[in-house]
N, C-alpha and C positions, 0 to 999 in steps of 0.2 A: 162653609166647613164646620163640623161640628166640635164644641171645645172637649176636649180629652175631659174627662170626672176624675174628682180630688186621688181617687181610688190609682187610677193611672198614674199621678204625678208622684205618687207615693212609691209606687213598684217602679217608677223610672230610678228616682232619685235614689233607692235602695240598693239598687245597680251598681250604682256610679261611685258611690262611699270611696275616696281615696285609700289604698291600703287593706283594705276588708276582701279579702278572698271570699266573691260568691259566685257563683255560677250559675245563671238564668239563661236557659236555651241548650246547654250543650246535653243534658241528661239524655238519652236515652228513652228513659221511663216518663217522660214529660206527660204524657197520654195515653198512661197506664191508670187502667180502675183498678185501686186497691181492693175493693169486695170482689174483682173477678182474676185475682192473680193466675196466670197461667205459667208454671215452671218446664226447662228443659226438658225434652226426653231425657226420659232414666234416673230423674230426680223427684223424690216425694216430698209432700207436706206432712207437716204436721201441726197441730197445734200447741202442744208443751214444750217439745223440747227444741232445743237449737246447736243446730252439730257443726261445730268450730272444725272445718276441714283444714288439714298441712298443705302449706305452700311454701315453697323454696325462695320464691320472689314474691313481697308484698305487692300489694294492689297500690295505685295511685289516691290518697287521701284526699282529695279534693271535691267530695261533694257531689261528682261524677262516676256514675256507673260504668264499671271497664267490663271487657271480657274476663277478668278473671272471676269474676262473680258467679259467673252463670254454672259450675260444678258445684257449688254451696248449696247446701238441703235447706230451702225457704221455712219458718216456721211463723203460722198465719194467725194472727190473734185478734179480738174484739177488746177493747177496752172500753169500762164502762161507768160513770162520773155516778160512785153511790149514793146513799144519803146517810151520815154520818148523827143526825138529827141535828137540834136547836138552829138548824136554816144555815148551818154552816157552809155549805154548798148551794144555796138557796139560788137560783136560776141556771144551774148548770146540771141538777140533776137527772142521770137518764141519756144523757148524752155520750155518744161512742165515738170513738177513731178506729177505724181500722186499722193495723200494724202489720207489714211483712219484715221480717229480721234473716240476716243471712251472718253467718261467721268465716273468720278464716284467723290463721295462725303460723308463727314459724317460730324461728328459736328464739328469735326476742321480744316478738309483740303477739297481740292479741287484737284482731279487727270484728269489728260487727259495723254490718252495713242495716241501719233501719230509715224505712219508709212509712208514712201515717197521712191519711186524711186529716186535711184541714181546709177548708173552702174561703179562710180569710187572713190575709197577710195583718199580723196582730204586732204595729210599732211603736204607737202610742204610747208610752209608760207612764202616765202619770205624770201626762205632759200638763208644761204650765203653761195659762191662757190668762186673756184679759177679761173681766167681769167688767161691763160699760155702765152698768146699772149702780154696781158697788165702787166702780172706780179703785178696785182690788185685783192684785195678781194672784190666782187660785190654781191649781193643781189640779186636774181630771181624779176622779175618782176609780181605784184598784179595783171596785168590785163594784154590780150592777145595782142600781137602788130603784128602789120601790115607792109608790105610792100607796094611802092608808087600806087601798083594796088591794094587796098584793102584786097589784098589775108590775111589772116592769117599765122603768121611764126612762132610763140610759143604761145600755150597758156598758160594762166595764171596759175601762180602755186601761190597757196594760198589753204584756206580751207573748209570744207562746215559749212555754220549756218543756222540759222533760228530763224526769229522774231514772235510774236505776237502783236499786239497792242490793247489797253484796252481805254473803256473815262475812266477817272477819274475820282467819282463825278457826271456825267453828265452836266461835265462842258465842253463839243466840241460842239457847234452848228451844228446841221448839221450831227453829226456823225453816225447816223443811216443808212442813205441813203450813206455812202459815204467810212465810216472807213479808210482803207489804206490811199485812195487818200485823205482825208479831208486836210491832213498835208504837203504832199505831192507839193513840189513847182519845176516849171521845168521853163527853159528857164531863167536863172540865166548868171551872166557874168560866163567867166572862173575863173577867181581869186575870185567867191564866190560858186566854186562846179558847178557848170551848172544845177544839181540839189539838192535841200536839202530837209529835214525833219523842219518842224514848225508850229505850231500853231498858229491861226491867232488872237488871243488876249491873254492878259494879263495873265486873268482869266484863261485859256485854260490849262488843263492838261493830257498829252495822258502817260498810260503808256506799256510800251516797255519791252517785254524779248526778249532775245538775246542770245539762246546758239552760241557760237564759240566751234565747236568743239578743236581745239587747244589750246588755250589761257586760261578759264577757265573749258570746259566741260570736260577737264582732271580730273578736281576736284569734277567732279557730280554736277557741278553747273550752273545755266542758269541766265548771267549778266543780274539784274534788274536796268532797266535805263527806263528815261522819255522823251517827248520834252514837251517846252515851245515856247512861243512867241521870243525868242534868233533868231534875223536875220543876217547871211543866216544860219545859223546850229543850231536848238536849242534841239540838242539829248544832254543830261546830263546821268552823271552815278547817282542812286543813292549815299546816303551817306555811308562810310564804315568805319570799324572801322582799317582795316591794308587787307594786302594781296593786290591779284591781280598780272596783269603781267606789263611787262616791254622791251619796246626794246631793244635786246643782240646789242648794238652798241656803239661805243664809235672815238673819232677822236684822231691818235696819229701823231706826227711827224715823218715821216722818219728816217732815224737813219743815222746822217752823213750831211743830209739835214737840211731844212727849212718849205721841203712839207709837208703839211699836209692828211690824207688819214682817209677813215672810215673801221674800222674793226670789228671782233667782240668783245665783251665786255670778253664771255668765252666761254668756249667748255671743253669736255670734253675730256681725253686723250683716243683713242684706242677704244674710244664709235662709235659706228654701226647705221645706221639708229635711230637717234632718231631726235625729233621733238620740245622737248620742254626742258626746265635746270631748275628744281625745284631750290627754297630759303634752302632747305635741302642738294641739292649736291653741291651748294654754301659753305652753311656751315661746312659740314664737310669737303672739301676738294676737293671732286670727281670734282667737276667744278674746272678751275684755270684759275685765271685773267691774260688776256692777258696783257705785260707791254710794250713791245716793235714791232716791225717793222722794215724790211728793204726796201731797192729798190728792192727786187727781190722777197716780199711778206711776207717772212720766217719771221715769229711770235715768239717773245719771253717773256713767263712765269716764273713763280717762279720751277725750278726744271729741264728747259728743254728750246727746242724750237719746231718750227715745221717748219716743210719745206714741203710747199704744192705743190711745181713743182717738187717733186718727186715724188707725188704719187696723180692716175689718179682717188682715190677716191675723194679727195676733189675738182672736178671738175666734167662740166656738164655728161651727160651721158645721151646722146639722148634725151627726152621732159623731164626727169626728170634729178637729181645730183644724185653727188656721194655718194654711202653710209658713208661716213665720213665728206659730210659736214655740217655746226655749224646752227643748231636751229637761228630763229629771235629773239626767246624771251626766258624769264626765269622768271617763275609765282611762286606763290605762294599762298593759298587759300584763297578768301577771308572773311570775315566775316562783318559783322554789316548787315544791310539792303539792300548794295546792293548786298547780298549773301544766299537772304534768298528765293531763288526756288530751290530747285531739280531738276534735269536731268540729269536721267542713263541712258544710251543709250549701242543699239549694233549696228554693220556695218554687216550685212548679206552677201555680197558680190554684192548685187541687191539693196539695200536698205537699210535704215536705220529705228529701233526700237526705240522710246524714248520715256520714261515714265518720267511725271513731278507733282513738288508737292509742292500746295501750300497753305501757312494759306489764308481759307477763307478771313478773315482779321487778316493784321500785326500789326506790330508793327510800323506803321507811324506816323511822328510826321511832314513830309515836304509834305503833301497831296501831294501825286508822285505814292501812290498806288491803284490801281482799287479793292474794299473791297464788296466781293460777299455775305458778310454774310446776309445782306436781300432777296440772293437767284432770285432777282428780273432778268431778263435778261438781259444780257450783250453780246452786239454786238461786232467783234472783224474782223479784218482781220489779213492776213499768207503772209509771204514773204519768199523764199526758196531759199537759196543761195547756189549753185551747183557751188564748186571751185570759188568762187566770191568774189570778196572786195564790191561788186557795184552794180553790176547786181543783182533783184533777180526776181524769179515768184511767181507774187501776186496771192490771191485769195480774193475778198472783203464781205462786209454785209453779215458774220456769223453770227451765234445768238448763244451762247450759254442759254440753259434753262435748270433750275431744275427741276427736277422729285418728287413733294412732295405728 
């Protein structure tokens, strides 16, 4: 019999996530080509706009394609990874997703069902591994690195997201004609990003969703954040009331030494392919705070230790790690404002399903939200980040429009 490849045990184990609403198998669209969408009779495409149709009774949130979908006007797009210069994007450039986006709406919420090409389930984040050479616990690297001829020699292991961006208000000069790029600042030093996100006045409020798959879209959540006029970086989270995640890192001393070294914060024992360390297996136990350290890496907890130069899971394992090594982070859901979108999503094996859902208008008190309830149109661009901290493929000057 032949053994299942690492790739397998990863989309098993993705499944299975206690608590994690995902859906693998039940879509519909599973073996749908996104470059050959085919829409109902009597329904057209388009590419710009996107026409939020009324409905009495929302559709079911969960990642799965219902019948109510199929009367929403599909709008077909190509996003595409630019070059911003100084190698900012530097092995991603040139690279497309293809996009189908569908809307729908009622008196309280606002849904968009989006679909996109992606050919690889991206979980890794900046996962930690054992270095046997250095006798060092190292973190995979967020972005792909090169050798001194450009060539590529690992790519990036990180995750996939994707943004939206909204005006606020109709407070961005300019942002009709422009969206994505309005904010959009490049040729920056190095020590201020090379390029960042900011608004070019005061007044200026764009607002930003942001599913990470890993970090909170574990939770069905798509992180609500904004920029401001903040130079060189003026992306903010909204305000929250608790939750969110956290980097699994911590610096301990050597044991015996004086050196200091970064480890991880916790890990679970005899845990398998996983990606992420809930505030829940914190707290009951299942996670355990690492306490100690030695020269030769071996980790010491409350109840045990571990010794990772005996065993070749917790190290790399050709472009990906071992199935035993420790998550970056350890989340927890968040709530207040900047936890109030929805996004259920599935991973088709080709692409990705997500369906999102939002109050027409919130509960804002920090004008940070884009508030559809007069229905009036809202321009918006897409950023698709395929295994990216950094890179994504934009697509700009969408329109969304009501159907009244």
């Amino acid at each position: 019999m032949t053994k299942p490849n690492r790739n397998y045990w990863i989309s098993f184990i993705f499944l299975s996530i206690v608590g994690v609403t995902l859906y693998f198998g039940g879509c519909t669209h599973d073996d749908q080509d996104l470059d050959e969408f085919i829409p109902p009779d009597g329904v057209t495409i388009n590419d710009k706009e996107l026409i939020s149709k009324k409905v009495t009774a929302p559709p079911s949130v969960d990642g799965v394609i219902d019948a109510l979908w199929d009367d929403a006007s599909p709008l077909v797009i190509t996003a595409t990874v630019p070059d911003p210069g100084q190698n900012v994007f530097r092995g991603y450039v040139g690279n497309t997703n293809r996009m189908t986006m569908r809307s729908l709406y009622d008196n309280e919420n606002l849904y968009i069902l989006a679909e996109w090409s992606d050919n690889s389930l991206s979980q890794n984040r900046e996962t930690w591994y054992f270095d046997a050479a250095a006798k060092r616990w190292k973190q995979e690297n967020r972005y792909p690195t090169f050798n001194a001829n450009g060539q590529m020699t690992r790519p990036a292991v990180y995750e996939d997201k994707l943004a939206m961006l909204w005006n606020v208000n109709n407070s961005v000069a300019g942002w009709n004609n422009a969206t994505w790029n309005i904010s959009c600042h490049k040729d920056l030093s190095a020590a201020e990003g090379l390029a960042r996100h900011y608004t070019n006045a005061a007044s200026e409020r764009i607002d930003m969703w942001h599913w990470k798959s890993i970090r909170e879209g574990v939770w069905g959540i798509v992180d609500d954040q904004y920029q401001d006029n903040t130079t060189p970086n003026g992306r903010k989270s909204d305000p929250k009331i608790s939750g969110s995640y956290s980097d699994n890192v911590q610096e301990l001393t050597i044991t015996g030494s004086t050196d200091k070294v970064k480890v991880p914060k916790y890990f679970i024992p005899g845990k398998t392919n996983y990606y992420w360390i809930t505030k829940d297996e914190i707290d009951n136990g299942a996670a355990k705070l690492i306490t100690g350290v030695d020269a030769d890496g071996v980790l010491v907890y409350e109840g045990g230790s571990l010794d990772p130069g005996a065993d070749v899971d917790f190290m790399r394992d050709g472009v990906t790690t071992g199935s035993k090594c420790i998550p970056s982070i350890y989340t927890e859901k968040v709530t207040g404002n900047r936890g109030d979108i929805t996004g259920k999503f599935t991973y088709t094996g080709s692409g990705w399903v997500m369906e999102i859902q939002r109050k027409l208008k919130t509960e804002d008190v920090d004008n940070v939200d884009v508030d559809f309830s007069s229905l009036a149109d809202q321009y918006f661009g897409i950023g698709i980040f395929d295994n990216s901290a950094i890179a994504h493929a934009i697509k700009m000057n969408l329109v969304l429009k009501f159907e009244q």
